[in-house]
MARGU-349389 format. One line per 10 residues: their letters; for each residue x, y, z of C-alpha. Coordinates in Angstrom, 3 decimals, m for minus. Example, Ala and Ser with C-alpha at 12.3 -4.5 7.8 and 13.67 -1.06 7.14 Angstrom:
<nodes>
AS	12.300,m4.500,7.800; 13.670,m1.060,7.140 $
</nodes>
This chain:
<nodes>
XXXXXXXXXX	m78.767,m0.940,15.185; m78.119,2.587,13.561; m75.271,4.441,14.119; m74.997,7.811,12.247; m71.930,9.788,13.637; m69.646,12.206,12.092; m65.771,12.887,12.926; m65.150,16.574,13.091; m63.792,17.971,10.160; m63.083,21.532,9.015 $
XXXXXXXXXX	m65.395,23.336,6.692; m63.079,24.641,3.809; m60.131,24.565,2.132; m57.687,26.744,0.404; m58.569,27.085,m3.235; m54.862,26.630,m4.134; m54.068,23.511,m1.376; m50.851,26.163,0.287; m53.024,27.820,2.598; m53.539,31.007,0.583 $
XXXXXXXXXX	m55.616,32.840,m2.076; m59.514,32.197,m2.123; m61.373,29.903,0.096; m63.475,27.434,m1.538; m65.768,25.290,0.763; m65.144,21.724,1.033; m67.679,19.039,m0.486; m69.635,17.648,2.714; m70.645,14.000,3.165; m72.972,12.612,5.429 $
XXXXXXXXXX	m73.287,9.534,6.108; m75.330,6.431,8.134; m73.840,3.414,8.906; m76.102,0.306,9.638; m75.657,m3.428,10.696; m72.787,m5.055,12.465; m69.220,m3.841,13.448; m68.097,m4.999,10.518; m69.976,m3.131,8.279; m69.003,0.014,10.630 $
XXXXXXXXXX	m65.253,m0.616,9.725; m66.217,m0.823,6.196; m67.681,2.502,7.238; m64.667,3.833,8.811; m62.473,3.042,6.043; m64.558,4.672,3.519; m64.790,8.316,5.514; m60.988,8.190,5.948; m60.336,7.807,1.880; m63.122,10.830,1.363 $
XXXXXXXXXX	m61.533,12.819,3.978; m58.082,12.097,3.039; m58.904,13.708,m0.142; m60.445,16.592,0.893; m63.850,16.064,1.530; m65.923,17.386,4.837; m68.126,14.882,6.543; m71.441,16.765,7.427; m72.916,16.263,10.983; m76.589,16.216,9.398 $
XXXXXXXXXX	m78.667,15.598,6.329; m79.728,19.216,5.859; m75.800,20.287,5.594; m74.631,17.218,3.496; m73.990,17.842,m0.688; m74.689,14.082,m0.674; m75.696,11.135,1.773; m73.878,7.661,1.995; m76.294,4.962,3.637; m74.141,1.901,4.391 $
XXXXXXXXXX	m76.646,m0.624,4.492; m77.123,m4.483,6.238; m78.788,m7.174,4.233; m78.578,m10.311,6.439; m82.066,m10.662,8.095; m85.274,m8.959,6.031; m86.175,m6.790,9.545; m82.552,m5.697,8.774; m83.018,m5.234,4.868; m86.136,m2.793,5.695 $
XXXXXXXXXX	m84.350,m1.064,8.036; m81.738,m0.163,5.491; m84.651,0.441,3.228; m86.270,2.688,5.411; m83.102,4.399,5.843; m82.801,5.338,2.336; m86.166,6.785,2.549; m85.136,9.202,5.224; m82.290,9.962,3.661; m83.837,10.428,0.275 $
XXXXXXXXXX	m86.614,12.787,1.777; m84.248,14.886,3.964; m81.747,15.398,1.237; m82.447,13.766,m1.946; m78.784,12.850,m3.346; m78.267,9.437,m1.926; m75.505,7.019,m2.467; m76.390,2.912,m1.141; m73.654,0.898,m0.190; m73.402,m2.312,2.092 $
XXXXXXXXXX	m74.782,m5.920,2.236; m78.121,m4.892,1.030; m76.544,m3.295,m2.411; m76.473,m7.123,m4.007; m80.074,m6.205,m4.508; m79.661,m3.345,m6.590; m83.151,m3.728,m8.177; m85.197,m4.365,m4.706; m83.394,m0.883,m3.714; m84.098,1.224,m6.953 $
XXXXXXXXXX	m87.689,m0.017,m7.262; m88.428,1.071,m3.410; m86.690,4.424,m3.947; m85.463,4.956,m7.927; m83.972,8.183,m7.505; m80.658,7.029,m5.467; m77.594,8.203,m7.381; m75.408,4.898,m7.079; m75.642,1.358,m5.653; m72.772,m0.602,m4.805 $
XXXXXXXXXX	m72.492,m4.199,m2.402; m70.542,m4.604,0.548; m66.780,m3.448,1.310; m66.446,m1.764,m2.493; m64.440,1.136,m1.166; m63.061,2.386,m4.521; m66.504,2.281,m6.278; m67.965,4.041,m3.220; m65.573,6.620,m3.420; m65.568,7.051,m7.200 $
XXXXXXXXXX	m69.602,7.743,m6.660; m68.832,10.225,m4.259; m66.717,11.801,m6.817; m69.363,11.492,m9.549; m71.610,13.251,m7.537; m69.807,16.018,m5.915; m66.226,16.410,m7.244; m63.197,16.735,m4.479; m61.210,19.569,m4.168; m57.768,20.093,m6.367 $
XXXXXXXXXX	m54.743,19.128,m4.720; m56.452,18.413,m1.369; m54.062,18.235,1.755; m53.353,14.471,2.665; m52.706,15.054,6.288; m56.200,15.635,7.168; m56.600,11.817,8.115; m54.412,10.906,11.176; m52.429,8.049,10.561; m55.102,5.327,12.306 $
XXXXXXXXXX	m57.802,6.471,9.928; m61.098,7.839,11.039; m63.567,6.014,12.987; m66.953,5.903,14.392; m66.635,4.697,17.750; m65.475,6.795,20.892; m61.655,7.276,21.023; m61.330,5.132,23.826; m62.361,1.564,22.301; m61.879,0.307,17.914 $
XXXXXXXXXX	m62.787,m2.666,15.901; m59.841,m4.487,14.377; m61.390,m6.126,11.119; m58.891,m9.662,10.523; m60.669,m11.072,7.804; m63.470,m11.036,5.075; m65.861,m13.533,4.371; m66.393,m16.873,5.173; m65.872,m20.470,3.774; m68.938,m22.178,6.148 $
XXXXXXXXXX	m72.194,m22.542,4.330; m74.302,m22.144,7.161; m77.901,m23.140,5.736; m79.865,m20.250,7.235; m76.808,m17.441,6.337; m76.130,m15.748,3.316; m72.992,m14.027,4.322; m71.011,m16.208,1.771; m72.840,m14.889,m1.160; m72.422,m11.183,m0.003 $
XXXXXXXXXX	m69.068,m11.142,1.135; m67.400,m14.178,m0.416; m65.311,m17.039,1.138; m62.396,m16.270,3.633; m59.811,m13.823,2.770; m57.673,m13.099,5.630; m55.438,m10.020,6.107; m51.781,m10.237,6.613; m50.229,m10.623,10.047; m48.402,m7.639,9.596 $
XXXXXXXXXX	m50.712,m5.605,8.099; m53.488,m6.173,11.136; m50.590,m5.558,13.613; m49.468,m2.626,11.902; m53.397,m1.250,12.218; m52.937,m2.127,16.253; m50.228,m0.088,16.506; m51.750,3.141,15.327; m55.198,2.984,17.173; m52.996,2.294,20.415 $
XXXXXXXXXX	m50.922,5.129,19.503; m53.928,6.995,18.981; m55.291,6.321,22.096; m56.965,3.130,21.669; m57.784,1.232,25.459; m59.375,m1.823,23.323; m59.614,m3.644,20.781; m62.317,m5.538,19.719; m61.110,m8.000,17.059; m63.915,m9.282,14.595 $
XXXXXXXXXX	m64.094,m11.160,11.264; m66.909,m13.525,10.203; m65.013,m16.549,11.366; m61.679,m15.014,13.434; m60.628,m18.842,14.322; m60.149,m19.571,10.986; m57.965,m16.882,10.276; m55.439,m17.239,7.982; m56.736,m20.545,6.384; m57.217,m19.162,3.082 $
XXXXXXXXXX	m53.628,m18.389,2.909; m51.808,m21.481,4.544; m50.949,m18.740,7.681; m48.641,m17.362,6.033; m45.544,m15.246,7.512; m45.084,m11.886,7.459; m42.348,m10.054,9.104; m43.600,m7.910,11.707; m40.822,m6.108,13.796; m38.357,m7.507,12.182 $
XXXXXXXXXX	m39.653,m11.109,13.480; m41.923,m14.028,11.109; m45.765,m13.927,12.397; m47.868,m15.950,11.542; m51.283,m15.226,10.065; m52.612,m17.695,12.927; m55.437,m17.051,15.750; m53.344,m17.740,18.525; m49.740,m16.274,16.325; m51.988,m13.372,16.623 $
XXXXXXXXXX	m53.827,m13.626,19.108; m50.150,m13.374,21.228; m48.713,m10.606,19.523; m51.992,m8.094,19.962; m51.637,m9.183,23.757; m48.243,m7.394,23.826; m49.757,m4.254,22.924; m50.656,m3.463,26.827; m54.412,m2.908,26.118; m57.428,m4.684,26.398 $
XXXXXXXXXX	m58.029,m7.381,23.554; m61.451,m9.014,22.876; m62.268,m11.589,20.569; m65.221,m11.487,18.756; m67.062,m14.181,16.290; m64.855,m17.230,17.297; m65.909,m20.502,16.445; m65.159,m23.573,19.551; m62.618,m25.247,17.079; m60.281,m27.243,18.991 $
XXXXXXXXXX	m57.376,m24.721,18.420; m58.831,m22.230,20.662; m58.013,m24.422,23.180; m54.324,m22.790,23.298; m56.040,m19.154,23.297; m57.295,m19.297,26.357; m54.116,m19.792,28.151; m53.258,m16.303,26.796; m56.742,m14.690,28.815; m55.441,m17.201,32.043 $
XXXXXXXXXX	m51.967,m15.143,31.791; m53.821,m11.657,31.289; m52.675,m11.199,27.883; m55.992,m10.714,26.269; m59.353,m10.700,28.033; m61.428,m13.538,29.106; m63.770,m13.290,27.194; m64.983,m15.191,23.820; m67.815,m14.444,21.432; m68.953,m17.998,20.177 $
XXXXXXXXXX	m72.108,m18.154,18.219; m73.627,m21.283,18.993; m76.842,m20.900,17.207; m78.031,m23.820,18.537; m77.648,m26.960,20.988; m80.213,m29.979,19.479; m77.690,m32.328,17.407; m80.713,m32.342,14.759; m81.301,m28.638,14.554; m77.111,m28.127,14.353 $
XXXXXXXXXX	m77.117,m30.963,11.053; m79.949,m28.916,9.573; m78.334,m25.534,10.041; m74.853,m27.402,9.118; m72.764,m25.716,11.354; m69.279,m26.221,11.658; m66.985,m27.362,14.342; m67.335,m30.646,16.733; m70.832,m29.512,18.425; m71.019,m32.711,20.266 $
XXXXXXXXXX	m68.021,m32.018,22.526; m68.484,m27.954,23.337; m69.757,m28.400,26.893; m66.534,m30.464,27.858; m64.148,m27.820,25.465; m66.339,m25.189,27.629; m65.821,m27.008,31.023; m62.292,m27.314,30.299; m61.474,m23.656,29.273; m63.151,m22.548,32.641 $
XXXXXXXXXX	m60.871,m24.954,34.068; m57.706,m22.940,32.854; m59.503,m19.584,33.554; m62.033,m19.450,35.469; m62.900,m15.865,35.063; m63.358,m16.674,31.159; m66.781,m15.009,29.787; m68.854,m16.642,27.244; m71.320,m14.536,24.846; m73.569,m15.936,21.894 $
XXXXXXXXXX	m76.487,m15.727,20.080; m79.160,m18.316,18.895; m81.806,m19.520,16.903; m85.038,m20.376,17.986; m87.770,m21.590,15.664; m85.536,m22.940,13.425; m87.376,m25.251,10.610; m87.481,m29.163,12.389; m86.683,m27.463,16.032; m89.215,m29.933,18.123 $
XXXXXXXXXX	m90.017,m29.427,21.335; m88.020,m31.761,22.770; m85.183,m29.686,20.832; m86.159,m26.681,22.523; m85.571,m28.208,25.670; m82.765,m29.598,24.827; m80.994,m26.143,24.076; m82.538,m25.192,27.475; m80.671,m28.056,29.203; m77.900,m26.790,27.738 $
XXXXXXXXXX	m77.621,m23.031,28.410; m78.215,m24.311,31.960; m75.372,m26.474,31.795; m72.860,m24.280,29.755; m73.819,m21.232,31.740; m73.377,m18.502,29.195; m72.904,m15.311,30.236; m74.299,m13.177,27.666; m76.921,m14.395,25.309; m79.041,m12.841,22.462 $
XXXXXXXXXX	m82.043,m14.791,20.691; m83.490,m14.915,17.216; m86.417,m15.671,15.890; m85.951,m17.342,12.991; m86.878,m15.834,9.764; m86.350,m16.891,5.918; m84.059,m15.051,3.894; m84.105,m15.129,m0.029; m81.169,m17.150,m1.176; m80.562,m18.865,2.428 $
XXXXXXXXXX	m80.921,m23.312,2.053; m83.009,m23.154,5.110; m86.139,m21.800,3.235; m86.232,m25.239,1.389; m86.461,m27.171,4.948; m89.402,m28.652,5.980; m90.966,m28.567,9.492; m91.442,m24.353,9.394; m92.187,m23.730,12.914; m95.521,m21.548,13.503 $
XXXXXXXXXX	m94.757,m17.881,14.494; m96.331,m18.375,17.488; m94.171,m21.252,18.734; m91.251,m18.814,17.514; m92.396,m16.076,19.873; m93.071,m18.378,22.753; m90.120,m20.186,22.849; m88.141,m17.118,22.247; m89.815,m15.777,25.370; m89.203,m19.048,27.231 $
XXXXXXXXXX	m85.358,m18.381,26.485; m84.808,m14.682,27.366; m85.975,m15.846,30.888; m83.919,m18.820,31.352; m80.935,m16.656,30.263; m81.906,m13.990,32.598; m81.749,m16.252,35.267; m78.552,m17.757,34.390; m77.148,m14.261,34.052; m78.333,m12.827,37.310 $
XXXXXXXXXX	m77.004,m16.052,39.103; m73.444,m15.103,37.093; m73.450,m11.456,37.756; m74.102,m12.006,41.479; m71.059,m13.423,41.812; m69.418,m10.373,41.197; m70.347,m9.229,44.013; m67.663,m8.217,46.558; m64.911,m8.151,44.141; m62.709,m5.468,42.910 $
XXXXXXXXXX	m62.408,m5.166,39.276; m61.131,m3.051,36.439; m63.207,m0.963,34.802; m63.334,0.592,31.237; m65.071,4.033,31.105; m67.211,5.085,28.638; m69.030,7.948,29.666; m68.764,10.182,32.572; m71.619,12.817,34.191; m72.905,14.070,37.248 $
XXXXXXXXXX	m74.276,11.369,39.095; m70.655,9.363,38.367; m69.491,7.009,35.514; m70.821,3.995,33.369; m68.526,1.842,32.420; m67.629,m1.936,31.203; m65.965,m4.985,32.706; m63.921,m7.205,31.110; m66.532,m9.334,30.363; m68.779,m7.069,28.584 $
XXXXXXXXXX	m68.416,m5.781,25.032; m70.054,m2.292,24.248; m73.328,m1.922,22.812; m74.457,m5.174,23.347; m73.553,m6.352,27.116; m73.834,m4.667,29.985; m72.690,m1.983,32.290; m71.010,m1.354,35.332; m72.703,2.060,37.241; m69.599,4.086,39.270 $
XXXXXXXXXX	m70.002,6.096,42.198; m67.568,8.241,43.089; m65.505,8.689,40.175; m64.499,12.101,40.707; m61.772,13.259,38.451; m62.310,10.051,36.196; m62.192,10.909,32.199; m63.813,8.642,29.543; m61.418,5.622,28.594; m59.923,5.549,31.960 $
XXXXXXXXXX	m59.052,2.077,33.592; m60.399,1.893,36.716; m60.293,0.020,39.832; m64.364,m0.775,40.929; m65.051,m2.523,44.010; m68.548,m4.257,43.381; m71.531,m3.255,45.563; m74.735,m4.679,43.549; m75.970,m6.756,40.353; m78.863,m7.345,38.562 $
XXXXXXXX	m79.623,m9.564,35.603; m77.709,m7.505,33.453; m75.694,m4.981,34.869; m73.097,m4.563,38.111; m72.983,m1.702,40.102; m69.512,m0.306,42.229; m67.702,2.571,43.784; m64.341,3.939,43.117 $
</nodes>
């Protein structure tokens, strides 16, 4: 998914930094930002350095002194999109700098478009910044108080993504994330509560909290204590997990993995501390497609762990994503994961097909699965999981609910549940919301559903 959006930012500066003498026009940046939310934070940090120091981020190619294309790397669909990306960029202005998961491949990026100014790999702020520099120099004495204190993002005002961790120590056999981003390296307690604090203040209604591997935060560094508030916290999931749920907004976990510690999590989304709702890539249900992919965690026991966190809180939403096609998947395999999702009842699910990428162990496996098997069985699951979902959604039905809201017209708003993430869940469709703003809570008593989305009135 692209995202290309620019923070508003004045146009010039005082030549002198004190707000008198000539004007000189500030350097513009424009930027695209592709890939996952975590690449959009690495985004987001990146335009709050350039602006700090001066620099203008330009709403369009055509007004930009020079482009910054954060790019994704994981699938190759995704590497040509970031390629193609480039391209546009290249063409519309011509002074490109390439940054993100795709910059590993330095020489797969200069030989498809040699002309790009710099290339640098995933969360390299400093290097990114020093480019920018290289090719248009900041301002002198620039004034530091053009970046609010919770940095500059690219997401509405209403809703940010709290970044935990880096990397990840699983060596998935089909992932590659490892060699991009490195192994685990978790943030400080402090230091992600401290970033809480100032989107809330901000204006922040939720957080979405994401890392490669958020239950195994603070592995890498024994979860360590940090004072926060004049109080030890521990860099812990559910340390943390705790202390974001005193913040009085809405808290979503993102990229968990069912280790058995989440067990204690969930009692926090049963109290209303943080929402009920857990992103849990699965991948996969077939014991023998879950060895080859050597995924972590205790696989055999999720649908009891699963059964048993409904048990606690039964409102509790469950998204993933998974793999189909994967190299040894059978047929009986594939109906095994069927059996599954109809057992498990996830709420949200999105499907792969599977695809080699250079430098993943998978490519080595034998058993590659015929594209048109992929496609079939990928079509096969969308419609299982579309029943499931419409089955889950109509149970909504009746109940009154609260309601985030992210946009706001004519005909009423569009908003999100608790139990839907934004951009890649669904929506709930608000009649009669006069006088409602965008990242108002709202009361919605549901009137409708369908497989994907509810519908309500004020």
């Amino acid at each position: 998914m692209t995202k290309q959006i620019s923070p508003s930012a004045p146009a010039a500066l005082p030549a002198n930094g004190h707000g008198s003498g000539s004007v000189k026009t500030a350097p513009k940046v424009g930027f695209v930002s592709l890939g996952c939310p975590k690449a959009l934070v690495d985004s987001e940090r990146i335009i709050s350095k350039l602006r700090a120091q001066g620099y203008a981020i330009a709403p369009d190619y055509a007004g930009a002194d020079v482009v910054v294309v954060n790019t994704c790397g994981f699938l190759n669909s995704a590497k040509q999109e970031s390629l193609d990306a480039i391209g546009e960029a290249m063409a519309a202005n011509g002074r490109v700098i390439v940054t993100g998961c795709l910059g590993v491949e330095e020489g797969r990026i200069r030989e498809a478009h040699p002309g790009v100014l710099a290339v640098t790999g995933p969360h390299q702020y400093e290097q990114v910044v020093k480019a920018v520099h290289d090719a248009v120099p900041p301002l002198h004495d620039p004034f530091v108080d053009l970046v609010p204190p919770e940095g500059l993002r690219l997401t509405p005002r209403h809703y940010a993504y709290l970044k935990i961790s880096e990397g990840c120590n699983n060596r998935c056999s089909f992932c590659i994330i490892p060699s991009l981003r490195g192994d685990l390296a978790s943030r400080p307690a402090n230091q992600v509560m401290a970033e809480a604090e100032k989107l809330v203040k901000a204006g922040v209604k939720e957080l979405l909290v994401i890392s490669q591997d958020t239950s195994a935060y603070g592995l890498d560094i024994k979860y360590a204590e940090s004072q926060w508030k004049g109080l030890p916290l521990k860099a812990k999931f559910l340390d943390l997990s705790r202390a974001l749920g005193e913040l009085g907004v809405w808290v979503r976990m993102h990229y968990v993995y069912p280790y058995p510690h989440v067990d204690d999590v969930i009692e926090l989304m049963a109290e209303g501390k943080i929402l009920p709702y857990l992103d849990i890539p699965f991948q996969h249900a077939a014991p023998n497609v879950l060895r080859a992919m050597k995924r972590p965690g205790a696989q055999g026991t999720t649908l009891e762990r699963i059964k048993a966190w409904r048990a606690v809180c039964p409102d509790l939403a469950i998204r993933s994503t998974f793999i189909v096609g994967f190299p040894g998947e059978s047929e009986d395999d594939f109906k095994h994961l069927l059996d599954w999702m109809g057992e498990a009842r996830i709420n949200r699910a999105g499907c792969f097909k599977y695809e080699t990428v250079p430098g993943a162990a998978a490519n080595e496996l034998p058993g590659q699965v015929p594209e048109e098997v992929k496609e079939e069985r990928w079509h096969r699951f969308m419609a299982a999981q579309q029943g499931i979902s419409e089955e889950v959604l109509a149970t909504r039905v009746g109940r009154t609910i609260p309601v985030l809201v992210d946009e706001v017209d004519e005909d009423g708003a569009v908003g999100r549940s608790q139990w839907d993430a934004p951009e890649i869940d669904g929506s709930v469709f608000v009649d009669g919301a006069d006088g409602v703003k965008v990242g108002d809570i709202i009361q919605v008593k549901i009137t409708a559903a369908d497989e994907y989305d509810l519908w309500g009135e004020v």
